[in-house]
N, C-alpha and C positions, 0 to 999 in steps of 0.2 A: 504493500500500500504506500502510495505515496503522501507526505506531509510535509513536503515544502510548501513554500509561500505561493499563493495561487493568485492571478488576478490583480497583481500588486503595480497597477499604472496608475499615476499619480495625480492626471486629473479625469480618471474616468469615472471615478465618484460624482462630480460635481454635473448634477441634472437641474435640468432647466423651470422653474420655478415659473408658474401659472396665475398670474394675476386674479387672487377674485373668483369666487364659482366653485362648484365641484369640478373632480378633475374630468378629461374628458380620455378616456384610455383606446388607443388602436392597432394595437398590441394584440394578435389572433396566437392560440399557440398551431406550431406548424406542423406537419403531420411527419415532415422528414429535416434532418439538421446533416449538414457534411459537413465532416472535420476533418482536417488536415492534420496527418498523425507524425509532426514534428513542427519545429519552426516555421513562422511565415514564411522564413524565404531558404526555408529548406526543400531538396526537391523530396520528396515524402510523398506516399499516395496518400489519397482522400477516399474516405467512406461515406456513404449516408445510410442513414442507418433512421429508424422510426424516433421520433421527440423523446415519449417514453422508454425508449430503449436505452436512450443514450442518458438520459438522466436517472437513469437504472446505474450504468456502468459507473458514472462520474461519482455517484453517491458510495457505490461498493468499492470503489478504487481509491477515496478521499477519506471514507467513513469507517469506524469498525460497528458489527451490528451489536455488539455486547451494549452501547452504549446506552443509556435512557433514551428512552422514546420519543422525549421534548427536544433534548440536545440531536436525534436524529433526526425530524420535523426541520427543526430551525436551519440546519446546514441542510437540507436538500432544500428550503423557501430561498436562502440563496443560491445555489445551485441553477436552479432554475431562473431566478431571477438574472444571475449571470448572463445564460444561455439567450435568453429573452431580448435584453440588452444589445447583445451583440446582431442576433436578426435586426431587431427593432432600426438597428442604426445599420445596417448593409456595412459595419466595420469595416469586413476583409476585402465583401468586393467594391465597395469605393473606392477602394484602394488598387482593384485590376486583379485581385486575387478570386482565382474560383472557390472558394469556401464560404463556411457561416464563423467556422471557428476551431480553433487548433487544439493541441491535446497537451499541449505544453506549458506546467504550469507558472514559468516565466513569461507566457503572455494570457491564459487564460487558465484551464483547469483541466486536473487529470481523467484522461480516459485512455483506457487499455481495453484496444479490440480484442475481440472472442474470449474477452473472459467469464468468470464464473458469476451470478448473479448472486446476493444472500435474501433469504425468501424474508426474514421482516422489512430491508430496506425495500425490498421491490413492493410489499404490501404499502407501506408508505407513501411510494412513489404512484404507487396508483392512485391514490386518494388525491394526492395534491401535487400531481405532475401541471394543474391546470391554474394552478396562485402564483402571483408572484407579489415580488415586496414594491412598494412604492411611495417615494417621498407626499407627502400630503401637499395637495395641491400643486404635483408637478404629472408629467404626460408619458416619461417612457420609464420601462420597468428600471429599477435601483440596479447600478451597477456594483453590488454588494463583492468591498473587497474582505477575504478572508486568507488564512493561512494556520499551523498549528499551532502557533500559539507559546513552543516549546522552543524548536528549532530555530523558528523566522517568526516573527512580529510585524506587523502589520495595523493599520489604523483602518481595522475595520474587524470580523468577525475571528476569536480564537478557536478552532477549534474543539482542544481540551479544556477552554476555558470556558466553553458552553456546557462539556459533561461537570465539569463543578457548577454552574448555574441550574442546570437540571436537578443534579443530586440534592439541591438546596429546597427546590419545590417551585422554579421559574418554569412557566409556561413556555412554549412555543415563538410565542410571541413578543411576551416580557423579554426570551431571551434574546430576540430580534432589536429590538429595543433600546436594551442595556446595550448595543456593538452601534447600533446606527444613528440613535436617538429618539426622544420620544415622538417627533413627529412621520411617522413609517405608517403605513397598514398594508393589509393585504387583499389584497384584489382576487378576488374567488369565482369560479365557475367561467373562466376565458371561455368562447369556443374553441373549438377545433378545426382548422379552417389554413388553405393555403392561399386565404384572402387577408392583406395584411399590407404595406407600401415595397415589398420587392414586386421584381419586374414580373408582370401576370403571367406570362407564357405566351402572351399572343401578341403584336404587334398593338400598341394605342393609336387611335386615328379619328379624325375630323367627326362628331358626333357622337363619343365617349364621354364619358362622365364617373367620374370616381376622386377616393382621397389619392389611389395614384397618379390622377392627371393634374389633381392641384396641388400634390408634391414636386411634381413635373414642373408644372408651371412659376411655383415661388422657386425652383431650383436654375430657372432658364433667367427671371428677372430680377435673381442676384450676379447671375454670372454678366448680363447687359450691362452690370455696373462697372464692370472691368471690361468690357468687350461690346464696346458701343451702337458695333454694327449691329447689333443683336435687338430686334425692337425689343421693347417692355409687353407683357401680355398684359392686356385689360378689357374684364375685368380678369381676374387669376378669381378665379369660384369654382373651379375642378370641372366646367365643363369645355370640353377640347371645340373652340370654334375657330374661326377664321384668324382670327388673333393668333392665337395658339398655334397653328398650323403653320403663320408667316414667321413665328420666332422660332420653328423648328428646323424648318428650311434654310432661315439664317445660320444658325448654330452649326446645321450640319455642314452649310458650305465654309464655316471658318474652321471647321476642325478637320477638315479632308473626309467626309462622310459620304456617302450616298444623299442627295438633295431629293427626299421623295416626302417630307414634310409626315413621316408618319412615324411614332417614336419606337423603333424597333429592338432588338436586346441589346445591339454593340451603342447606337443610339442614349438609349436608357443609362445602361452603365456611362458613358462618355460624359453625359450632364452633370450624374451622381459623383463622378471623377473630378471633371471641371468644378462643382462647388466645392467639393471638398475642397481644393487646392485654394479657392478665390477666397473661402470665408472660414481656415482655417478649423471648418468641424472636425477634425481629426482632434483636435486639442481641446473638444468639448468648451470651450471659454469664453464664446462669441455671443453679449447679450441678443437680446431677440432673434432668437434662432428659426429655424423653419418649422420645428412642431411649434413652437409658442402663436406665429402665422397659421399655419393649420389650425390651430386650435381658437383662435379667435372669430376665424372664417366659418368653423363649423359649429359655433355655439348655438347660431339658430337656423343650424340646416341640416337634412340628413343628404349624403353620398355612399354610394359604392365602397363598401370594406370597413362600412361603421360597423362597430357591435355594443354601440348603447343601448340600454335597455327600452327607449322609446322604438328601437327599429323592430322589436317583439308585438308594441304593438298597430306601427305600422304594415306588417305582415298579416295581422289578422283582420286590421282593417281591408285592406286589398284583398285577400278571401273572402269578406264577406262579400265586398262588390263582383267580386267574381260570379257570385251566383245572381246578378242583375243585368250583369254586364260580358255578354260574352266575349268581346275582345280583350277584356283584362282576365290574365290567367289565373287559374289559382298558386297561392303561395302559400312555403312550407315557413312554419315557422322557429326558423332555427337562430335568431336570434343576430344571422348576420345578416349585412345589406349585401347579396349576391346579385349574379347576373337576372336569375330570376325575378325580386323581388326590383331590381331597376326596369325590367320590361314591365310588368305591372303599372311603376308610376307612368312609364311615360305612355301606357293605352289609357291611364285615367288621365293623365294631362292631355291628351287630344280629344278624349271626349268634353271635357270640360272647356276649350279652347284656351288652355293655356301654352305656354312656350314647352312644346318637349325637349327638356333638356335632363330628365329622368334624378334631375337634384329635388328634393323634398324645402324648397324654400315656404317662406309664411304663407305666401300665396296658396298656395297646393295647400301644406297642412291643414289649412282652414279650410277650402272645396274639401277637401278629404273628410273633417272630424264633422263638416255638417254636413255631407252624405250620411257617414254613418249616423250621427244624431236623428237622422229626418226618419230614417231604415226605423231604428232600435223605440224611436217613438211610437212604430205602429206595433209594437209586439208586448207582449206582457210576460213578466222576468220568469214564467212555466216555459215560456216559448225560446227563450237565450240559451244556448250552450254556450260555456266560454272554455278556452283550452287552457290549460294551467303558464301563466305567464308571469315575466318574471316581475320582481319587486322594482319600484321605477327609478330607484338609484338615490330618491330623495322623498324625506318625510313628508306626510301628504298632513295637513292641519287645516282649523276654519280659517287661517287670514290669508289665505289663497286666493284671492277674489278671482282671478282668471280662470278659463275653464282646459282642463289639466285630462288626458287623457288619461292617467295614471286613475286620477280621480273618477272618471268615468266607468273605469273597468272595477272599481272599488264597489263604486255603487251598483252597478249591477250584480256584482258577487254580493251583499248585503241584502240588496232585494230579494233576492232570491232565500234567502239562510230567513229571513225574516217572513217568509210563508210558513217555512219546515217548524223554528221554533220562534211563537208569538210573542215572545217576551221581546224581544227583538223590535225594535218601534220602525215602522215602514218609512221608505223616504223615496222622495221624486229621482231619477237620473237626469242629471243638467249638466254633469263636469265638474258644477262649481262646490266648491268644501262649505256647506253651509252648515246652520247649527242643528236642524234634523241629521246628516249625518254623522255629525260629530258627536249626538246622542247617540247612534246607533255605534257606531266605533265603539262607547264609554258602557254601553250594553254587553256589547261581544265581547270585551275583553273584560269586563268581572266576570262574565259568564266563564270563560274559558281559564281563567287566573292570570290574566297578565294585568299589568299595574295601570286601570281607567284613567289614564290619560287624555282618550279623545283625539291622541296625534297616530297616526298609521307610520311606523318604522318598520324594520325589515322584519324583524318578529311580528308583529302584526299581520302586517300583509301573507307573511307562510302560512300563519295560523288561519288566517280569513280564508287563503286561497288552499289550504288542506280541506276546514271545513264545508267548504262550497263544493269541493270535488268529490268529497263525501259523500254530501248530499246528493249532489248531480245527478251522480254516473252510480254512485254505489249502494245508496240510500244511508241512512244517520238513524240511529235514539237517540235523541237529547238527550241532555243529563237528567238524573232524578229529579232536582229538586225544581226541575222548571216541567214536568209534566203535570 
């Protein structure tokens, strides 16, 4: 096993901090990771090998399994988070290297092909191969540096210094905490998805839309800044139009490219090459970086390769018009913005006669949440099926005055619960958090034991959306004392 210093570059820690807001995470875990089995600029073969697989290896390679359970937890939450990191920011191949990440733990972290697996860390790694750690209020996973603790020292995680935190009675977390500080948490239940900002596999082109084309495009109109010829794209909103097209064409005639204005893989990488060099991201140290842009841009829009929790329920929104609307397909609700779920908007944006350009801006949202409001007004909550969806990433309360999809699907999951058991006080579906539901919140949760609050948190909403599924699909008894 190895336990040298793993990860130990000296501003790769330092992540870019998010003004204001929850954060906004696009960060998919991947289904396959290749690593370079020596130094970068060693000639070395490269594997790929499944996400899970290799966060198997790198855990039983860095880890022993005797260890407590919390101290094992905590070093694979950065393991993983490592790993994350490094896709997140296209490292190696912005750099022109064909990999995600080396096996070396002078530039990254140990992994030994075809070794043996040990069945508690691999049990582990199943549970939370899909968390990573993340500074609060900032956008890419924590480049969480670690080492043994014994050997090599490092200003980030010890390893043996986590199995004496564990033995003490530090949690998982706590012991994340104690190495990074208290501001960290963990980001739970990623998809699974090779939708994410590396290059898609297909050629981007004139009538695209996604967070890759608007990383494309903030990455084309920093490089104009050094390379004049190069117009500015505008607007840069991730959808690839005419603008977009003429700054590609430029770029590729100053970089000796193919001039065919469509952004292809050598294309792709060349941009992702070019900024790094222009705006020094290799050294992580550049205020207002391009997730801080991305992230500003997509506060109130959705694109291709979100996986915020609003894209869950813009999914089932466009299912439901599915069945109204037969040029909008139906969609699966997996919780990311895929190719499918972008053809949907844009056959509801041409019936509606809006611009298709398949971005989910206010315009659309609002057609959208008052189709379905108009739908859900003619049915009565026997007649809803709702599919188990996730918690909307932020506390739903009455001084919500605007009307909140998250809130929507609340109340209809309460209407419902509140036929089955009466004590339960009925309330209208409108979106908006008024003080009937926040009776009915302050009902459900003495009923069930959680602390009558009246605000819907992530507990909340499980417990709302277990007992509605209950109900639903499987039927309930109420508790004794309410029959």
């Amino acid at each position: 096993m190895n336990f040298s210093c793993s990860v130990n570059n000296q501003n790769v820690n330092e992540q870019y901090t998010i003004p204001g807001g929850p954060p906004t995470y696009f960060a998919t875990i991947p289904e396959y990771i290749t690593v370079h089995l020596g130094n970068p600029n060693e000639d070395a073969e490269n594997v790929t090998i499944p996400f899970i697989d290799y966060i198997k290896n790198v855990a039983s390679s860095e880890l022993y399994p005797t260890w407590p359970e919390n101290a094992l937890r905590a070093n694979i939450h950065a393991i993983v988070s490592v790993a994350l990191n490094r896709i997140a920011l296209e490292w190696y191949k912005a750099k022109g290297y064909n990999f995600d990440i080396t096996n070396s733990t002078q530039y990254d972290q140990a992994y030994v092909n075809n070794r043996g697996i040990f069945d508690n860390i691999s049990n582990i790694a199943d549970e939370i191969f899909n968390q990573y750690i993340v500074r609060d209020g900032q956008v890419l996973p924590l480049y969480t540096t670690f080492c043994d603790g014994r050997v090599s020292t490092c200003d980030g995680l010890h390893q043996w210094g986590s199995v004496d935190l564990a033995n003490e009675g530090f949690s998982a977390i706590d012991i994340l905490k104690y190495y990074y500080g208290e501001n960290i948490s963990l980001v739970t239940d990623i998809p699974i998805s090779s939708v994410g900002l590396a290059y898609p596999g297909e050629p981007i082109k004139l009538g695209d839309s996604s967070i890759i084309v608007l990383r494309q495009q903030l990455g084309l109109n920093r490089i104009s800044d050094n390379f004049p010829a190069i117009p500015e794209i505008y607007p840069a909103d991730g959808y690839f139009g005419e603008s977009t097209e003429l700054a590609v064409k430029e770029f590729q005639r100053v970089f000796n490219l193919p001039v065919t204005g469509i952004i292809d893989q050598a294309t792709f990488y060349k941009i992702r090459q070019i900024y790094t060099a222009v705006s020094k991201l290799s050294e992580l140290t550049v205020p207002g970086s391009i997730y801080e842009e991305i992230y500003e841009i997509t506060r109130n829009i959705l694109l291709q390769g979100d996986i915020r929790p609003r894209v869950t329920y813009l999914q089932y929104f466009l299912d439901v018009l599915s069945l109204y609307y037969p040029s909008i397909p139906s969609v699966a609700y997996t919780g990311i913005f895929d190719e499918q779920t972008r053809q949907g908007v844009l056959e509801f944006q041409k019936i509606m006669g809006l611009p298709a350009t398949g971005i989910v801006d206010s315009e659309t949202w609002n057609q959208l949440y008052n189709s379905i409001l108009g739908i859900f007004n003619l049915l009565s909550p026997e007649n809803v099926y709702l599919p188990r969806l996730r918690y909307p990433g932020i506390e739903l309360r009455r001084d919500m005055l605007q009307e909140q999809p998250g809130v929507f699907i609340l109340q209809q999951m309460l209407s419902y619960i509140a036929l089955v058991i009466p004590s339960i006080p009925p309330i209208t579906v409108s979106g908006i958090f008024d003080e009937k539901t926040e009776n009915a919140v302050m009902a459900f949760q003495t009923m069930f034991g959680l602390e009558p609050t009246g605000i819907v948190d992530e507990a909340s909403w499980n417990e709302i959306a277990r007992i509605y599924s209950e109900q639903r699909f499987n039927g309930l008894i109420a508790p004794q004392e309410i029959i």
